[in-house]
PASEBA-1860 file (N, C-alpha, C; in nm, 3 decimals):
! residues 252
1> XXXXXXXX> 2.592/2.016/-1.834/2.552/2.093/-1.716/2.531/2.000/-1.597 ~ 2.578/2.010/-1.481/2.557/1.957/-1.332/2.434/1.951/-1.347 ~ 2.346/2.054/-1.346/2.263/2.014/-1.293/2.148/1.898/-1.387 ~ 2.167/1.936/-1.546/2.097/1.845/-1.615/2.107/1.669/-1.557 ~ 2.286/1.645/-1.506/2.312/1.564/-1.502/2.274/1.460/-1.363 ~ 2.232/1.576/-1.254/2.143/1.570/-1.151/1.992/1.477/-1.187 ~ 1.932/1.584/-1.254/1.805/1.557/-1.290/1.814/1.418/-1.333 ~ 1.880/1.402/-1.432/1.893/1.251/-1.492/1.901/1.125/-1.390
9> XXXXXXXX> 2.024/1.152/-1.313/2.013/1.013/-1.211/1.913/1.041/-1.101 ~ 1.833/1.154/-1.073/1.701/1.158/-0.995/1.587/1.059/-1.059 ~ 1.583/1.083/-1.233/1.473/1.017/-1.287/1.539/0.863/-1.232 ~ 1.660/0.860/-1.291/1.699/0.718/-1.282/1.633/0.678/-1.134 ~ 1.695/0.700/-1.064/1.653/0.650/-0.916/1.536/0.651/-0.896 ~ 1.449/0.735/-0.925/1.288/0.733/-0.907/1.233/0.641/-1.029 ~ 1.298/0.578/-1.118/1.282/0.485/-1.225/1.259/0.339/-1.115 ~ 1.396/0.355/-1.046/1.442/0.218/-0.988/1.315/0.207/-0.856
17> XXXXXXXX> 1.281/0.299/-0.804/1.211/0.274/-0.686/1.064/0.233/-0.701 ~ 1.041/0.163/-0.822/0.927/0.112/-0.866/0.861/-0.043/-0.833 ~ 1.023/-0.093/-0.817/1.010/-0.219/-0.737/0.920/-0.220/-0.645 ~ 0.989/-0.114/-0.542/0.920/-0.137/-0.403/0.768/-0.029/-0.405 ~ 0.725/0.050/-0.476/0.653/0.120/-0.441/0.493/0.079/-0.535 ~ 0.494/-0.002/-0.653/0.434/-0.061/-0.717/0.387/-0.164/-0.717 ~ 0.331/-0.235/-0.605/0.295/-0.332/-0.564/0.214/-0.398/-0.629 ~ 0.231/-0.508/-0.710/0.118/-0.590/-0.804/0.122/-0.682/-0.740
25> XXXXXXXX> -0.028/-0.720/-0.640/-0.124/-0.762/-0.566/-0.153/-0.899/-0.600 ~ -0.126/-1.003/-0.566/-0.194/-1.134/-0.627/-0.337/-1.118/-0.607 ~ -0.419/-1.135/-0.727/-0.548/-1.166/-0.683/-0.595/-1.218/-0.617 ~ -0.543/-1.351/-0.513/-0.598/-1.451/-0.454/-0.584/-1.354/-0.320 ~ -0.551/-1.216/-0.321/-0.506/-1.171/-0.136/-0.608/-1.124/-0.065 ~ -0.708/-1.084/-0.173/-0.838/-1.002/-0.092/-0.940/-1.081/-0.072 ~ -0.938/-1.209/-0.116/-1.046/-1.296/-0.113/-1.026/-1.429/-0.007 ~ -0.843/-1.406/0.058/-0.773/-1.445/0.206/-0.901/-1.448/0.307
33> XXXXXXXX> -0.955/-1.361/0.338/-1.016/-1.367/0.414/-1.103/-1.446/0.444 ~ -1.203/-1.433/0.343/-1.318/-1.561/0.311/-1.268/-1.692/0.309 ~ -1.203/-1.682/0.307/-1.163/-1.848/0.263/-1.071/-1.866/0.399 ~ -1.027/-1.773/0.487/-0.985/-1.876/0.585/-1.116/-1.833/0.697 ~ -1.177/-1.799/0.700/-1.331/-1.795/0.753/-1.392/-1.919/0.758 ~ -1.417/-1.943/0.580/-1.473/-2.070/0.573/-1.426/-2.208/0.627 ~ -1.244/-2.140/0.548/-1.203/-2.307/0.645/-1.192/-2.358/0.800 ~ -1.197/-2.197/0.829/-1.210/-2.223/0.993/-1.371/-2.264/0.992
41> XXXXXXXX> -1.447/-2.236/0.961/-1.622/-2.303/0.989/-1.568/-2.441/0.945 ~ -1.509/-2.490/0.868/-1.541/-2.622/0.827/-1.440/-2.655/0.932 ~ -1.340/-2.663/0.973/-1.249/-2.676/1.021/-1.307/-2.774/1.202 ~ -1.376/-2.613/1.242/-1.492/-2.615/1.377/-1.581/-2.727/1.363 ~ -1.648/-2.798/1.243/-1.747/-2.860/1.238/-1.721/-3.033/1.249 ~ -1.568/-2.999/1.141/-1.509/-3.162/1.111/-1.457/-3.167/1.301 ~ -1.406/-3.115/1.379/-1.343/-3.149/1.500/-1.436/-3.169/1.621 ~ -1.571/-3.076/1.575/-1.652/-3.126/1.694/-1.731/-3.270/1.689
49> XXXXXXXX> -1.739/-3.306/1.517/-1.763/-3.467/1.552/-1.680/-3.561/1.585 ~ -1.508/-3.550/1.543/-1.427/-3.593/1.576/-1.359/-3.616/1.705 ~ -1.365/-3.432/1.767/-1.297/-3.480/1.894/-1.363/-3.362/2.017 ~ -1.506/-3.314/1.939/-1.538/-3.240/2.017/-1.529/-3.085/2.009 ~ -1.528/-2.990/2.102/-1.502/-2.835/2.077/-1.339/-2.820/2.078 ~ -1.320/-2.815/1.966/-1.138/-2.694/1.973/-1.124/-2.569/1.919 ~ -1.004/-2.548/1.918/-1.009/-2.375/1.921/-0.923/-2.376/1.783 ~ -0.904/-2.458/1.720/-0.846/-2.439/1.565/-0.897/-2.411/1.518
57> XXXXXXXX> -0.989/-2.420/1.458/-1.118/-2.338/1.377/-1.124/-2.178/1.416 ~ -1.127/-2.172/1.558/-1.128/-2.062/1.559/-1.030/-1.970/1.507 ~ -0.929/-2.040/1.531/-0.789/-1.957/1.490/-0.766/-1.924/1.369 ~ -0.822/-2.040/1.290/-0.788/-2.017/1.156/-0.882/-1.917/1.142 ~ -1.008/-1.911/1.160/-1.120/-1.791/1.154/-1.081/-1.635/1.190 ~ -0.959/-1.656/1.320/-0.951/-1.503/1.356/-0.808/-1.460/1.269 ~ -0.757/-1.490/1.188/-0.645/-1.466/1.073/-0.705/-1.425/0.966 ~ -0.895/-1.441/0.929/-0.962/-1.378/0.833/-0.889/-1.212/0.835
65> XXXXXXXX> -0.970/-1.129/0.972/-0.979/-1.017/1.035/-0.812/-0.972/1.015 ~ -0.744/-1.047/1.033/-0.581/-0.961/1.043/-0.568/-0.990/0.899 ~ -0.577/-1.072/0.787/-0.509/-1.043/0.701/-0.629/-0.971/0.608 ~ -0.710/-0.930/0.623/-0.822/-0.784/0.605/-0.749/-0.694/0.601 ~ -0.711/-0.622/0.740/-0.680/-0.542/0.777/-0.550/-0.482/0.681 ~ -0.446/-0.609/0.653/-0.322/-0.607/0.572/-0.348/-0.577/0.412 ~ -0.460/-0.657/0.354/-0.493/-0.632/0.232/-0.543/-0.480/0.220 ~ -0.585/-0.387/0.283/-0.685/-0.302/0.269/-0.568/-0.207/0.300
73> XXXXXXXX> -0.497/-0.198/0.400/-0.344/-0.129/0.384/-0.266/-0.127/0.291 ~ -0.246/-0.258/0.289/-0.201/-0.266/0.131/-0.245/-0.172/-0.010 ~ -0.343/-0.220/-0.029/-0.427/-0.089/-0.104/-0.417/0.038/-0.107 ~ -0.388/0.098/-0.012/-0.392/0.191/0.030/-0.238/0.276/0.030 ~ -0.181/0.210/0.106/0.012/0.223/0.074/0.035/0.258/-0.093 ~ 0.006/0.128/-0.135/0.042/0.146/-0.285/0.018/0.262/-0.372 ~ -0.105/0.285/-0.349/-0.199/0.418/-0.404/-0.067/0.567/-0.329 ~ -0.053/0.539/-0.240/0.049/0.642/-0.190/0.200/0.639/-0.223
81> XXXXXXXX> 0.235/0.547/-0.214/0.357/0.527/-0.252/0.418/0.525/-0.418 ~ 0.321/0.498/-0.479/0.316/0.488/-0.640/0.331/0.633/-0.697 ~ 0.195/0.727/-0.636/0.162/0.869/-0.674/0.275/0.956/-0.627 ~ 0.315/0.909/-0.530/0.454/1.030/-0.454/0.597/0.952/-0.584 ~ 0.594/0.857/-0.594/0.727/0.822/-0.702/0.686/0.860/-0.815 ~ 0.581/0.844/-0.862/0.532/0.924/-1.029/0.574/1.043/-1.041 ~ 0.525/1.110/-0.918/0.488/1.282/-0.932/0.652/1.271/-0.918 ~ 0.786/1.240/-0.857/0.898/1.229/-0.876/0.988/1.282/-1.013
89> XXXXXXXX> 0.906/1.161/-1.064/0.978/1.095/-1.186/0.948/1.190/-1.290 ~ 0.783/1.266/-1.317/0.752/1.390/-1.360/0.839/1.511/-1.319 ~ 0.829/1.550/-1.260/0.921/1.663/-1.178/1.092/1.639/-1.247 ~ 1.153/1.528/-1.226/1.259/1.557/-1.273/1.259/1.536/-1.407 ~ 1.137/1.531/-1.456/1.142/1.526/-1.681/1.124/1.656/-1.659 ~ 1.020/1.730/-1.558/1.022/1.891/-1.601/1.158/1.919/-1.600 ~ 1.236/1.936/-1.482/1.362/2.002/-1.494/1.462/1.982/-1.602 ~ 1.446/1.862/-1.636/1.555/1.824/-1.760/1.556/1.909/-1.858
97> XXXXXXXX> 1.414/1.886/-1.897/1.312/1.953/-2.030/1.364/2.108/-2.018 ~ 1.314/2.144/-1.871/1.358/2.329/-1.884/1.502/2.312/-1.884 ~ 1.602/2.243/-1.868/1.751/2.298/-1.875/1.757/2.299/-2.068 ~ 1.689/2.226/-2.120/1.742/2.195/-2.284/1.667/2.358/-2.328 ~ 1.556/2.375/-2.292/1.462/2.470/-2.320/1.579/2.585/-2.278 ~ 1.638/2.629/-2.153/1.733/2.735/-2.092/1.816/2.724/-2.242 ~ 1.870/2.664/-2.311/1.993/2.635/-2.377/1.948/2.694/-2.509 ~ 1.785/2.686/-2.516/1.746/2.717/-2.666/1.661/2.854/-2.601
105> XXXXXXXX> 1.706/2.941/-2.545/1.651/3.084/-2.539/1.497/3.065/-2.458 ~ 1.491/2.944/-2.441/1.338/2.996/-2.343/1.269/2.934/-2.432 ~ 1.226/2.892/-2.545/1.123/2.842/-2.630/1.025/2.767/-2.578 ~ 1.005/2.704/-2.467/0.912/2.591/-2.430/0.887/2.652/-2.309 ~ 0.936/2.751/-2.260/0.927/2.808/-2.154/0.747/2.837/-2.051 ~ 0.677/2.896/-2.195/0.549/2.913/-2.146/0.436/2.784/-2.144 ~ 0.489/2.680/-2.186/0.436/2.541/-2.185/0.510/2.459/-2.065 ~ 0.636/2.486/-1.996/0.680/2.421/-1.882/0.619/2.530/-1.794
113> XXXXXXXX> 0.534/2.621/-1.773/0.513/2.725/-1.656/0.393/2.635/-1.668 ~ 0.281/2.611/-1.714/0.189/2.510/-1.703/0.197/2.333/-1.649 ~ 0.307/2.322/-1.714/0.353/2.181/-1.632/0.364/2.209/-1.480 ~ 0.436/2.266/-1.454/0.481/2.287/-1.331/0.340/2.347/-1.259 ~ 0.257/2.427/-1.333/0.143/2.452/-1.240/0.061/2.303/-1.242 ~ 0.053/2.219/-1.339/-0.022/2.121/-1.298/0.050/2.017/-1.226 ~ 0.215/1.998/-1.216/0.261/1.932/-1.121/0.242/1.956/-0.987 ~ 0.191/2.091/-0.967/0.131/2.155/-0.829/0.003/2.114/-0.795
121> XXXXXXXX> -0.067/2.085/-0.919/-0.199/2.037/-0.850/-0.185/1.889/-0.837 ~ -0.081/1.807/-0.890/-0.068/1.701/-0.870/0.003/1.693/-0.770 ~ 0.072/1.773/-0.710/0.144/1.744/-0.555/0.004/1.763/-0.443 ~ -0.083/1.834/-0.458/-0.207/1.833/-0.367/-0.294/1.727/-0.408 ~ -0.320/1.685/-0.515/-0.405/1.541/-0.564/-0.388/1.408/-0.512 ~ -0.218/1.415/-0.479/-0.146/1.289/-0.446/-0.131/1.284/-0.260 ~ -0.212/1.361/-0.203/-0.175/1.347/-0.038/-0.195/1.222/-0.034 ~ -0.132/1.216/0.057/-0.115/1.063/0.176/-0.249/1.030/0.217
129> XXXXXXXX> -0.301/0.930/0.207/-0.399/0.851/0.301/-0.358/0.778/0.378 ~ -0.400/0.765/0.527/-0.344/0.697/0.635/-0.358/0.581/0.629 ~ -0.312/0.452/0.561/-0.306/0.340/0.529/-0.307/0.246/0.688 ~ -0.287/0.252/0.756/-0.314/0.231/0.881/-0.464/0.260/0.976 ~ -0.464/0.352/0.936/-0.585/0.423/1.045/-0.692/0.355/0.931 ~ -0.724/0.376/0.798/-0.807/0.321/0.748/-0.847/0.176/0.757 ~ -0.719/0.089/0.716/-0.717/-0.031/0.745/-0.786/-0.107/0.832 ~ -0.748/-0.042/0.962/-0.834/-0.092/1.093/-0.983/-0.007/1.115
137> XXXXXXXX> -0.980/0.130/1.069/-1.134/0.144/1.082/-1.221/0.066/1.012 ~ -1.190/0.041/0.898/-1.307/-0.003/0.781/-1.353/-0.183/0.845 ~ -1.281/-0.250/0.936/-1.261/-0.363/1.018/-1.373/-0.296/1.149 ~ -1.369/-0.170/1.220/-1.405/-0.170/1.325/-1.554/-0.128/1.294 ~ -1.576/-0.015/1.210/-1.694/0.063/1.124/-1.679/-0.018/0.929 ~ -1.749/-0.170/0.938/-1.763/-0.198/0.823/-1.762/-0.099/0.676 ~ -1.912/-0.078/0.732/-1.942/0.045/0.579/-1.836/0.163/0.570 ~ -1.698/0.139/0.621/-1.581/0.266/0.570/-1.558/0.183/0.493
145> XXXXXXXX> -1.530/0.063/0.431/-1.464/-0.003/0.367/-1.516/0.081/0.232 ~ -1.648/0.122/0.179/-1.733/0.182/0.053/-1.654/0.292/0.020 ~ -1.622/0.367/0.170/-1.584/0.491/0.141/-1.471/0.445/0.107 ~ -1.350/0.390/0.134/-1.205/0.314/0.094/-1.229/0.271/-0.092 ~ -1.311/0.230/-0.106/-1.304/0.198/-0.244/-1.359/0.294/-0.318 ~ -1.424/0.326/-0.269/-1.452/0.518/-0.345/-1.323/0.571/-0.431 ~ -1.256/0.599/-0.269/-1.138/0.696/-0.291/-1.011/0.673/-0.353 ~ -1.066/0.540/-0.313/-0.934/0.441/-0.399/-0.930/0.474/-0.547
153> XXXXXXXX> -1.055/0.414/-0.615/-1.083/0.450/-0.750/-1.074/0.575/-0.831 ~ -1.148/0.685/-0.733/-1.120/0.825/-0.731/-1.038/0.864/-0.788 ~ -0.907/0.883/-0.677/-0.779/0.910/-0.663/-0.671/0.833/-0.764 ~ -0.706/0.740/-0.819/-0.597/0.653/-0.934/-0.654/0.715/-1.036 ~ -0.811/0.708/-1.060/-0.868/0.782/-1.217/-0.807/0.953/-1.187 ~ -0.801/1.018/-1.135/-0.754/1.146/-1.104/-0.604/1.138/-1.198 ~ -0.561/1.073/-1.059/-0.403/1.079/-1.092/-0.342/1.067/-1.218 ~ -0.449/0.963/-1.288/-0.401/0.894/-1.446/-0.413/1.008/-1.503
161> XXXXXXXX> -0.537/1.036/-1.498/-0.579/1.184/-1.600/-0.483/1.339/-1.586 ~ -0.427/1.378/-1.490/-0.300/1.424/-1.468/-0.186/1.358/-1.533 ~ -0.144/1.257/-1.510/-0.074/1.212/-1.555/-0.047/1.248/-1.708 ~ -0.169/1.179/-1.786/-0.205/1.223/-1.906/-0.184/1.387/-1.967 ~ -0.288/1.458/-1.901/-0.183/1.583/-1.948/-0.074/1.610/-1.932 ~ 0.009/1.567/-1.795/0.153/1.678/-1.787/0.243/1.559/-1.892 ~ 0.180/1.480/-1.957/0.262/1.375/-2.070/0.258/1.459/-2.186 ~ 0.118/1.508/-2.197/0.105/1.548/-2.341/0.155/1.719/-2.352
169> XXXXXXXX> 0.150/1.751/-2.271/0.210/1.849/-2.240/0.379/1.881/-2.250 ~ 0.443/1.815/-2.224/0.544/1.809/-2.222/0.572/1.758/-2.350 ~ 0.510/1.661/-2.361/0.521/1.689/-2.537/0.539/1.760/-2.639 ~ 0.409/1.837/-2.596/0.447/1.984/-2.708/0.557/2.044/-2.674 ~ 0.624/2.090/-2.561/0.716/2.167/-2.534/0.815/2.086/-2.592 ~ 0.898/1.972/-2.610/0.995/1.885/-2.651/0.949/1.933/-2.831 ~ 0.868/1.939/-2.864/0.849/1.946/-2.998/0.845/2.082/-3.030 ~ 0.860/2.229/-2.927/0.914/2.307/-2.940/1.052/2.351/-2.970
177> XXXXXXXX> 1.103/2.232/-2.898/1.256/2.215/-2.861/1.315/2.174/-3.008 ~ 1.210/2.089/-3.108/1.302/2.081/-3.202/1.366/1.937/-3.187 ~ 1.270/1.874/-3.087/1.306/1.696/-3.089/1.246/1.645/-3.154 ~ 1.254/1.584/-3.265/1.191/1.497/-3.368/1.091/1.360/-3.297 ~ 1.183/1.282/-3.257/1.112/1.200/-3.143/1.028/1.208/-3.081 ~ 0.918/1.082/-3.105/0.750/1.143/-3.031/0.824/1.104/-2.903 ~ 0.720/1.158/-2.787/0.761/1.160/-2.662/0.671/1.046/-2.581 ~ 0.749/0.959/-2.522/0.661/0.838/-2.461/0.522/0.908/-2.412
185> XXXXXXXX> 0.378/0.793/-2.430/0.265/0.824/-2.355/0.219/0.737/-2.326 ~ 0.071/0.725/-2.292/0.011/0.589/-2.208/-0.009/0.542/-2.351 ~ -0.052/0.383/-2.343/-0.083/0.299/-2.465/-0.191/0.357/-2.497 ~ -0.252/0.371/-2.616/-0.394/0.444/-2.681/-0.481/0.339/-2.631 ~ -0.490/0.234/-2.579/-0.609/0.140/-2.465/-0.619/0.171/-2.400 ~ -0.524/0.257/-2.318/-0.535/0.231/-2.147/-0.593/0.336/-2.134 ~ -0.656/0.318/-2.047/-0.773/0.403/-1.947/-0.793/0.335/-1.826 ~ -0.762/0.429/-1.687/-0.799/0.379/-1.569/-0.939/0.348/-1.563
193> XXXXXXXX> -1.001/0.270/-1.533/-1.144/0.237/-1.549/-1.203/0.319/-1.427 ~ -1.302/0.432/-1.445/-1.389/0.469/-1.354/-1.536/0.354/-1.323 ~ -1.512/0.357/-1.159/-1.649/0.286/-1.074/-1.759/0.347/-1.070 ~ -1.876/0.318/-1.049/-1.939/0.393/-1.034/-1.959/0.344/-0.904 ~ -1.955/0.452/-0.772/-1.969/0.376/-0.657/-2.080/0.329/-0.584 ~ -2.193/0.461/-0.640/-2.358/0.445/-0.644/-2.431/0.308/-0.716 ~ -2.328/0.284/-0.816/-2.419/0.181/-0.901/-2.317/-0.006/-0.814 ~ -2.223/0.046/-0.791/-2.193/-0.052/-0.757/-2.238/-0.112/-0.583
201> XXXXXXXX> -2.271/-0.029/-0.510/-2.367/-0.032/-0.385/-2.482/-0.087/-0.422 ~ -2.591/-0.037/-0.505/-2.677/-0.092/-0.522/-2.665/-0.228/-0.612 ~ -2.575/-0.233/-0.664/-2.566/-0.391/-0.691/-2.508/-0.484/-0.588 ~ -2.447/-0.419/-0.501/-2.402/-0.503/-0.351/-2.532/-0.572/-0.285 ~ -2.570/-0.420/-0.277/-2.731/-0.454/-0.212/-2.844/-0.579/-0.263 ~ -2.841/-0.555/-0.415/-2.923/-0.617/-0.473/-2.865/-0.792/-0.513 ~ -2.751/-0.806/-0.504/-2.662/-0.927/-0.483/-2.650/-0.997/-0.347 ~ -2.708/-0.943/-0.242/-2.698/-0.993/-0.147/-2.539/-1.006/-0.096
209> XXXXXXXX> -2.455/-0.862/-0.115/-2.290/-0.929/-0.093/-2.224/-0.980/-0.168 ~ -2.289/-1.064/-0.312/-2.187/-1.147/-0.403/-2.113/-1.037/-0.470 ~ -2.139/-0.955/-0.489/-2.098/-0.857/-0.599/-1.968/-0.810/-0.553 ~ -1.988/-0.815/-0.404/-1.830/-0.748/-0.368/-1.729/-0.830/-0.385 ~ -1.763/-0.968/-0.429/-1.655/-1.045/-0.441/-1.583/-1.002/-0.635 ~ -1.648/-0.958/-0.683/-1.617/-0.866/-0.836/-1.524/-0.744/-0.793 ~ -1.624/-0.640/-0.688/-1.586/-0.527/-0.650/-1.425/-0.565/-0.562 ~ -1.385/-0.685/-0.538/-1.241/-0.656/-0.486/-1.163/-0.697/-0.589
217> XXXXXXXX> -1.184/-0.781/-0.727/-1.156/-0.799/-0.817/-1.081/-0.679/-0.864 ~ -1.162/-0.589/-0.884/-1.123/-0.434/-0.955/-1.034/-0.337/-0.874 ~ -1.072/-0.315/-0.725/-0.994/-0.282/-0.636/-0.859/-0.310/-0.650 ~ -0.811/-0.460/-0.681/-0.708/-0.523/-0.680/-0.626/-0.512/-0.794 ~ -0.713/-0.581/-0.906/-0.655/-0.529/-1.035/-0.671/-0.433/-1.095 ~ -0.717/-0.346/-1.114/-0.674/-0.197/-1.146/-0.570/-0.135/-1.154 ~ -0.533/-0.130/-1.006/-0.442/-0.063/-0.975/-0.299/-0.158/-1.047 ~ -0.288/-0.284/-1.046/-0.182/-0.359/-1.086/-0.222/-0.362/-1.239
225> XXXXXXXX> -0.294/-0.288/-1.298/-0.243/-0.265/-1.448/-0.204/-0.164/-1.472 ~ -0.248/-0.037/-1.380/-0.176/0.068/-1.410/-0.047/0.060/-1.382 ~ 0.014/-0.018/-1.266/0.152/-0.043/-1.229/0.193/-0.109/-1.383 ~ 0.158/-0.175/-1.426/0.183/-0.280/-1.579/0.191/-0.187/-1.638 ~ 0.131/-0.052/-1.713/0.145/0.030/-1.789/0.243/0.145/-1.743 ~ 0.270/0.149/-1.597/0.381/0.227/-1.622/0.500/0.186/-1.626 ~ 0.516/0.035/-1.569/0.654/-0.042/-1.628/0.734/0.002/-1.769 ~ 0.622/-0.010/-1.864/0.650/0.037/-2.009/0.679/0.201/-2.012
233> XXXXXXXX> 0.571/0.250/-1.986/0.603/0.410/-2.002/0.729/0.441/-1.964 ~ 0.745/0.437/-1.822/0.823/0.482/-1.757/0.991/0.406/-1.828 ~ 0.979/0.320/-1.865/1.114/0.258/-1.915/1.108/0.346/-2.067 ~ 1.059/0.401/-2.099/0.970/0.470/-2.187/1.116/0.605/-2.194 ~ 1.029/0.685/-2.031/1.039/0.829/-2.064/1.185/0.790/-1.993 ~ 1.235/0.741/-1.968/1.416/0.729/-1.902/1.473/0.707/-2.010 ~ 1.441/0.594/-2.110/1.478/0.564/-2.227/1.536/0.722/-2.320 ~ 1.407/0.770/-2.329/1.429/0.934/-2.368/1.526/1.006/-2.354
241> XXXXXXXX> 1.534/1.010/-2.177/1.578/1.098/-2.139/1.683/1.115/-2.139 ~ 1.742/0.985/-2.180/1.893/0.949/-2.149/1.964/0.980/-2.314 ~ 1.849/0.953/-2.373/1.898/0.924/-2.550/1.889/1.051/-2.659 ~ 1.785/1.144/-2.551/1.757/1.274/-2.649/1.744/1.391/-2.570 ~ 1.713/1.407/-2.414/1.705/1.526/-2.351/1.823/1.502/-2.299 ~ 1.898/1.431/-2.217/1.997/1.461/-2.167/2.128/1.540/-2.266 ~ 2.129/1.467/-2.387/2.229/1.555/-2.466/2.241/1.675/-2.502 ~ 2.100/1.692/-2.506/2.102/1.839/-2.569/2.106/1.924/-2.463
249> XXXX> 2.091/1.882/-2.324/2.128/1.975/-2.191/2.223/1.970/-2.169 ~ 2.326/1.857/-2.189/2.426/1.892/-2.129/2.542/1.932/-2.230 ~ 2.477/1.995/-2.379/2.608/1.989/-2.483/2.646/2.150/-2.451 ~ 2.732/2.168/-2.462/2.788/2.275/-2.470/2.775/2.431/-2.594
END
């Protein structure tokens, strides 16, 4: 069938666009800042015994603030750009799934009307955050940065847990279908780690600031293990799709 055969190089392509939309973050990027802060203070201190007041220090100091601004976009992009290619890559396993299901009388039929309703709540779960406008507020109004890591965390534990059902879900329906083959899922470890954002404020507070140097830790890596776990999955459910749903949609 055309169109099974559609669906297939959609997954494919939304397979491939993982490169760019999955951004795994060096740890050393969020902690840029501080450290060219500092070296600009030290920087300012070694030149005024040396040669007096210069403006290198400063410079290196005001590249803290811009590459802030870039890390925290960053963050933010990814979280968007990741969730709009997932929800993709889902969407065209539904369609595949219902063309094999069309072929076998409808059988999985009332288990893909649920996918598709929770791919709907995952198309409203996954809006856009203005990766820009945040970026520079949380720089202009500090304490947005709390709310940024809130939502950050939020919105990835959300997404996973969606994720998770319309996996297992689709599952059963494939095992309606009469596919022997378990159907790729997340590793039985993985779990997006929920923050607590209350408990982690008051340990900001009560750290005097050190703590956030942990709290960008998690910010950072989090999200680049869930990118790590869907490397696998996702080579996962194409693997599949190519080896056991595509045939049976497109056999005659």
């Amino acid at each position: 069938m055309e169109s099974a055969s559609v669906s297939l190089e959609n997954l494919r392509r939304d397979f491939y666009k993982a490169a760019k939309t999955d951004y795994v973050m060096p740890l050393i990027m969020p902690y840029l800042p501080a450290l060219l802060v500092l070296a600009g203070v030290a920087v300012m201190v070694i030149e005024y015994f040396l040669y007096g007041l210069s403006l290198v220090g400063l410079l290196i100091m005001g590249l803290g603030p811009l590459v802030n601004i870039y890390v925290v976009y960053k963050w933010i992009k990814r979280r968007n750009d990741h969730f709009a290619r997932s929800l993709l890559m889902l969407e065209s396993l539904h369609e595949l799934i219902s063309e094999v299901s069309k072929k076998r009388g409808g059988v999985a039929d009332a288990i893909l009307h649920q996918v598709d309703r929770d791919l709907a709540e995952m198309r409203i779960e996954s809006g856009e955050k203005g990766p820009v406008l945040w970026a520079i507020l949380q720089l202009v109004v500090p304490l947005v940065v709390f709310y940024v890591a809130y939502f950050l965390n939020k919105d990835f534990v959300d997404h996973f847990k969606r994720e998770a059902v319309v996996l297992e879900e689709m599952s059963r329906a494939v095992k309606e279908l009469g596919v022997e083959k378990s159907f790729p899922e997340f590793s039985k470890w993985y779990r997006f780690p929920e923050r607590n954002i209350v408990l982690y404020v008051v340990l900001y507070v009560l750290t005097m600031g050190l703590f956030w140097f942990y709290w960008l830790y998690t910010l950072t890596n989090d999200p680049n293990q869930h990118f790590r776990e869907h490397q696998r999955l996702d080579s996962e459910l194409l693997s599949y799709a190519e080896n056991f749903l595509a045939p049976l949609a497109q056999a005659t």
